[in-house]
C-alpha positions in Angstrom: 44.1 51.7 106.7 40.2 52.5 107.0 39.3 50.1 104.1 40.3 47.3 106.1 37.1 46.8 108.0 34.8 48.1 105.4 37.0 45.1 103.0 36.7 42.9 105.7 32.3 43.5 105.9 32.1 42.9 102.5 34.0 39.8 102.1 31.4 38.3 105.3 28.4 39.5 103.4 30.0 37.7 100.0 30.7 34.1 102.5 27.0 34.7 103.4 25.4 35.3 100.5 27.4 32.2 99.4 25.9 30.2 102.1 22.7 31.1 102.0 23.1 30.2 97.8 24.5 26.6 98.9 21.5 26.1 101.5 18.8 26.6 98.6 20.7 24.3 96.6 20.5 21.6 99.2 17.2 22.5 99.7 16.5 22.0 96.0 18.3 18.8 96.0 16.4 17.4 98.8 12.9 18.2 96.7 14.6 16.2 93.9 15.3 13.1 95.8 11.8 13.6 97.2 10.3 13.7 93.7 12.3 10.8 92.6 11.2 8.5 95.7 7.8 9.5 95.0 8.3 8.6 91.0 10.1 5.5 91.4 9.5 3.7 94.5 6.6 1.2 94.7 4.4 1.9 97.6 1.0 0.8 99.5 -2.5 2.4 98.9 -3.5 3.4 102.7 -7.2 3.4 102.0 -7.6 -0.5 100.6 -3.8 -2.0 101.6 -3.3 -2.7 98.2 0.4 -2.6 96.9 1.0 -0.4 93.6 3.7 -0.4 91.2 6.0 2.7 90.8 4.4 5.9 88.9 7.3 5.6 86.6 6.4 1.8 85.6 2.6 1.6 86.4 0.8 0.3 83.2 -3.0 2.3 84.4 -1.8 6.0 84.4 -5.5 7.5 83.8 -7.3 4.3 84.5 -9.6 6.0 86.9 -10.9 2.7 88.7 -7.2 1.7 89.9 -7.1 3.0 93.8 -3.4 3.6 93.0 -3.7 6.7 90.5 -5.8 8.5 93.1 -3.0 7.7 96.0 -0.3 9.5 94.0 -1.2 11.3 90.8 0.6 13.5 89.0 -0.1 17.1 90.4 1.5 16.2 93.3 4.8 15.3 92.1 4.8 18.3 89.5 4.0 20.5 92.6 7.5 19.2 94.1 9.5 19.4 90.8 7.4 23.0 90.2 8.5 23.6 94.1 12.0 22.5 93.4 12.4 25.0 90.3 12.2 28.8 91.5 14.2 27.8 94.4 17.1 26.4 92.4 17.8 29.1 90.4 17.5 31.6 93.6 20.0 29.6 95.4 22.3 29.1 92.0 21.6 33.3 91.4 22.8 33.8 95.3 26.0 31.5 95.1 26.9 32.8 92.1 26.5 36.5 93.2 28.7 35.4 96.5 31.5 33.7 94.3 31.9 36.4 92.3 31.9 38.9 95.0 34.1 37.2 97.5 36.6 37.1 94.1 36.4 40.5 93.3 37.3 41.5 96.9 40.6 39.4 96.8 41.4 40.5 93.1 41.0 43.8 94.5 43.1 43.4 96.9 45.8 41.6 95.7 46.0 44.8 92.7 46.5 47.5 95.8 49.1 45.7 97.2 50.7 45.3 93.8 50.1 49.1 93.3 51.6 49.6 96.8 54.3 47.5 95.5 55.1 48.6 92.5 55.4 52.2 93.6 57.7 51.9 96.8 
């Protein structure tokens, strides 16, 4: 059968392009955990030592004199979530396009041999 290997390349490429899909994901998953330490963990103003509540609970958002606003504002941590986006849905697009592939090649399959079956 000369399909074999050509069946065979395409159902690799479909397991890659399924990895590479699950990588981004993780990759996406790790800029998530990263924005949420940097949203709700307390942490320590470098320049002064001072200690500062949690974005997520601080009372002096745009207070302009508080040290800890200008430590961690917000563009940062909508750079990571903005970051975060673009390469979810590329790594969601890439698993998905995998999946389906890697299914098609085994429904494919499976019908020949039914065909091949059916007509013996």
């Amino acid at each position: 059968m000369r399909s074999l290997p050509y069946d065979i390349d395409f159902r690799a490429r479909a397991r890659r392009t399924q990895a590479w899909g699950l990588g981004l994901l993780a990759v996406a998953v790790l800029l998530w955990i990263w924005l949420a330490v940097l949203l709700f963990t307390p942490y320590q103003s470098g320049e002064y030592s001072r200690e500062c509540t949690s974005r997520f609970t601080s009372e002096y958002l745009h207070d302009n004199d508080s040290r800890c606003v200008e430590e961690r504002d917000w563009p940062e941590l909508l750079a990571v979530l903005g970051a975060s986006v673009p390469v979810a849905v590329i790594g969601g697009v890439l698993y998905t396009s995998g999946s389906v592939s890697h299914r098609m090649a085994e429904h494919l399959a499976e019908v020949t041999r039914l065909n091949a079956a059916s007509t013996s």
